[in-house]
C-alpha distance (Angstrom), angle and dihedral (degrees) to the residues before:
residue distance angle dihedral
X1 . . .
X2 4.08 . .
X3 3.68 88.5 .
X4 4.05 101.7 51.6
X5 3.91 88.7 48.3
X6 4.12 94.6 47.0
X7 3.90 105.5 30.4
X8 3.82 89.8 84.1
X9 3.71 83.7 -130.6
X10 4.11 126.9 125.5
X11 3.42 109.5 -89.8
X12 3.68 138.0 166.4
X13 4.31 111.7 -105.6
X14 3.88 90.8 -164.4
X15 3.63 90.2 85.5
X16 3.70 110.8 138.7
X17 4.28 83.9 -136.3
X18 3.78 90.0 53.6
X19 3.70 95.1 47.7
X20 4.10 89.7 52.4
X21 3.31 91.6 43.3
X22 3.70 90.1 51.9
X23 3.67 101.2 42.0
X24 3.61 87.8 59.8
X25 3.32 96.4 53.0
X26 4.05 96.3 44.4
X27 3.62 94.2 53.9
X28 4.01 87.7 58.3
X29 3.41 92.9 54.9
X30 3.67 93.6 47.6
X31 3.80 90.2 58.9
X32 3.83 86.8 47.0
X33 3.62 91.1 57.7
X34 3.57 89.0 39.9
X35 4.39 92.6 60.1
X36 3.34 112.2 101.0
X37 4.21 109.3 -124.1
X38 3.76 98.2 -115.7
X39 4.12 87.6 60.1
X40 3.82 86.1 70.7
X41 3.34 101.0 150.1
X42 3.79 90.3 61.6
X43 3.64 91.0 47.4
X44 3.74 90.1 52.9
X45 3.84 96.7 50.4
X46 3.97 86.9 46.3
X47 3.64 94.5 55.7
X48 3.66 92.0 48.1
X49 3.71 91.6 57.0
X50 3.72 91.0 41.3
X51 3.94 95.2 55.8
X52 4.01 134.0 62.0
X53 3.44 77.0 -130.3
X54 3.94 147.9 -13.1
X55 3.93 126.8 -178.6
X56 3.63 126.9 -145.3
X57 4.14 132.8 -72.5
X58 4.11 87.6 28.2
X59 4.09 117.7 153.7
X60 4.33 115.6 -170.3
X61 3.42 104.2 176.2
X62 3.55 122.9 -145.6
X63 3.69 138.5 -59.3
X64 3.85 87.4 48.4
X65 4.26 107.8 -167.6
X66 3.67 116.9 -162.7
X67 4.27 130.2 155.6
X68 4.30 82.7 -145.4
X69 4.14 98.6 19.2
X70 3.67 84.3 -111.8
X71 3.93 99.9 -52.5
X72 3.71 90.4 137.3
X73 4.08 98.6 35.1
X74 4.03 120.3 100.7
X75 3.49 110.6 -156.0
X76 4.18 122.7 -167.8
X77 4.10 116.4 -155.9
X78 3.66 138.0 -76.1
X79 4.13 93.5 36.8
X80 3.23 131.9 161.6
X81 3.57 133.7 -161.1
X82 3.96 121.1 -178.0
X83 3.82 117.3 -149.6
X84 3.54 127.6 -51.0
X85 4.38 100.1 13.7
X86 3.82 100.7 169.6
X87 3.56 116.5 -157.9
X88 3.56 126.3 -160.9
X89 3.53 98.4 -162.3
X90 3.72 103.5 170.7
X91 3.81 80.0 138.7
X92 3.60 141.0 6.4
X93 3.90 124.6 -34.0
X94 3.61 109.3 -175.6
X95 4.23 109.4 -169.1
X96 3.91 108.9 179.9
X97 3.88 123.1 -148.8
X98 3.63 123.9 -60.2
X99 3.74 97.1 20.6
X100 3.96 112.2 151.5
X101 4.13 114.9 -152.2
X102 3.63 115.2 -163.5
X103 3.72 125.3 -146.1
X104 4.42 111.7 -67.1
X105 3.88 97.4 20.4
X106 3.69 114.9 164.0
X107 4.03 120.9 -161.5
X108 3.28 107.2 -174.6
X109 4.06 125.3 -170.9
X110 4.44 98.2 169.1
X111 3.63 126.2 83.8
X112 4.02 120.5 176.4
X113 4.40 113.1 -147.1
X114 3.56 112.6 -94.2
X115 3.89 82.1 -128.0
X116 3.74 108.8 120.8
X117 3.59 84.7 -146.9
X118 3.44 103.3 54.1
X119 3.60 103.9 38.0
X120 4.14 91.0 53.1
X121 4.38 74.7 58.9
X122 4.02 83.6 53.4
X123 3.45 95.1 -124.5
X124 3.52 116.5 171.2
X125 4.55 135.1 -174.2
X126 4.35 125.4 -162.7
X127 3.42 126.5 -149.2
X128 4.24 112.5 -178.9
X129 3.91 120.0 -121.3
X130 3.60 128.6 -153.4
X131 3.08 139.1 -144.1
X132 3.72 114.3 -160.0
X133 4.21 128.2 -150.1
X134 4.00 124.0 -62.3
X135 3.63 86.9 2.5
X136 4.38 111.6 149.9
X137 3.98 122.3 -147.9
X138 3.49 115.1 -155.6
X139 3.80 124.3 -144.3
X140 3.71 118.3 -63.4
X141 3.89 93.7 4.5
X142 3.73 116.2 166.9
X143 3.70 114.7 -157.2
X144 4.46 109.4 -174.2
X145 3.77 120.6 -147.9
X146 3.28 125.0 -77.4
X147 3.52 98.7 34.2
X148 4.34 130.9 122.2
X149 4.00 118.7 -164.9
X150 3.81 113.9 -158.9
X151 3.30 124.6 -121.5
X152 3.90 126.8 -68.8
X153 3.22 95.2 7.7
X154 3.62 129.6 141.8
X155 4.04 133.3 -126.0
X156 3.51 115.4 -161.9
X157 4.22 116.5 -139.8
X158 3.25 117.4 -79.6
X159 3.78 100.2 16.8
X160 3.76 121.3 151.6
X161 4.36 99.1 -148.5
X162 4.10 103.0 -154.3
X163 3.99 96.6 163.1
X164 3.31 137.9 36.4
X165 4.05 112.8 -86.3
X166 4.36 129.1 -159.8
X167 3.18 135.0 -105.0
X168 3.92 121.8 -81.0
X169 3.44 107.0 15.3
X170 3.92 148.6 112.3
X171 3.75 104.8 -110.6
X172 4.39 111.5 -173.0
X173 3.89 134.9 -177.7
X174 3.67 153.7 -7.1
X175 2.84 95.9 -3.6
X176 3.44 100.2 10.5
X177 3.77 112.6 -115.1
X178 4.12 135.7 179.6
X179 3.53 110.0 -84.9
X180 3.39 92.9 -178.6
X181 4.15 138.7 -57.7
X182 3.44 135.4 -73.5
X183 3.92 110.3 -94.8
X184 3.37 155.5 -166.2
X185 4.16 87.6 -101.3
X186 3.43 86.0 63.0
X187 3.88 95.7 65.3
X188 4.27 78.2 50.4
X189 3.64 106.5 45.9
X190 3.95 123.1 34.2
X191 4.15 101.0 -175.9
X192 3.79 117.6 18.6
X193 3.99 103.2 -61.0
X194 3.90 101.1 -4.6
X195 3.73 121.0 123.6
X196 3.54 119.7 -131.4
X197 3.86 97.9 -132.6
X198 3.74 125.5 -161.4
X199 3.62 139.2 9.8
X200 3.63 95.1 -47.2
X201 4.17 93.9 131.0
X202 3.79 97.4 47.3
C-alpha cells in the first residue's frame, strides 16, 4: 500500500488496503473532532496517535479535515492550526516548528491526470509539501502538491501556492507570487504604520 500512495506514481485509491487503512484512520479523527477542548489531554494523546509525528506545545483546533487523519503528516512543535485545516495527506506533509495556520488552510499532497481517460478510472498521484519553520498561513490559503515554502515566510489570505516559494518573504495571490521580502521594517512596524513599542522581541 505505502508504496502506491508515496511513489509519486498514478495509482488506483480504490484499493480495498487503502480503504482499511483509511477507515481506520477517519474514525480517529472523528473522535478527535468529537473531544470537547477542555479534555485536552485526550486530545493531545489522540493527535499523537493520529500523526507520523507531532512535537510538543501544538494546538489544532477543531473540525480537523484530513484524507488519512494525519497518518502521513509530520508535525514539529509549537503549531498552530486555526479552525477547519484540511489536510490531504495522501502522502507526506512535513510542517516545521513555529508554523502559524490560519482559519480554511488547505495542504494538499493528491493530484488526479488531466487525462479524461484516466481520471473517469479515478486515478489519482502524491507529491509531499513542506512547510518549513516560522512560516505564517493566512486565511483560506491553498498550498498544491508538490510544493516546499521556505522558512519564515509569509502567505497572504486567500492565496492559491502552485510553486515552490524562498525563504523570508511575503508571497500574495493567484498564484501566489513574491511581493517582496521580509525586512528589517518588519522588526519596526507590526500592522501598516504601527510601532512595535517595548521590549516585546528580547
Amino acid at each position: 500500500m505505502n508504496n502506491k500512495l508515496h511513489s509519486g506514481k498514478i495509482y488506483d485509491p480504490a484499493d480495498e488496503d487503502i480503504f482499511i487503512e483509511q477507515m481506520r484512520c477517519l474514525e480517529k479523527m472523528e473522535e478527535y473532532n468529537a473531544t470537547p477542548l477542555r479534555e485536552s489531554d485526550k486530545r493531545n494523546a489522540l493527535l499523537k496517535e493520529m500523526f507520523a509525528e507531532i512535537g510538543e506545545n501544538c494546538c489544532i483546533l477543531s473540525p480537523f479535515h484530513a484524507n488519512f487523519g494525519g497518518k502521513h503528516v509530520h508535525i514539529g512543535n509549537n503549531v498552530f492550526a486555526n479552525f477547519n485545516l484540511t489536510l490531504v495527506d495522501d502522502t507526506h506533509i512535513y510542517i516545521g516548528d513555529c508554523v502559524m495556520l490560519a482559519p480554511n488552510v488547505t495542504i494538499a499532497t493528491a493530484g488526479h491526470p488531466i487525462s479524461p481517460s484516466l481520471r473517469e478510472k479515478g486515478y489519482q498521484y502524491n507529491k509531499p509539501v513542506r512547510i518549513e519553520r516560522n512560516c505564517w498561513l493566512g486565511a483560506g490559503v491553498i498550498v498544491l502538491p508538490g510544493v516546499t515554502i521556505g522558512e519564515n515566510t509569509v502567505v497572504g489570505a486567500g492565496s492559491i501556492v502552485t510553486k515552490d516559494l524562498p525563504a523570508n518573504v511575503i508571497a500574495v495571490g493567484n498564484p501566489a507570487r513574491v511581493l517582496r521580502p521580509i525586512s528589517q521594517q518588519d522588526e519596526l512596524y507590526y500592522y501598516k504604520d504601527e510601532k512595535i513599542e517595548g521590549n516585546i522581541l528580547l
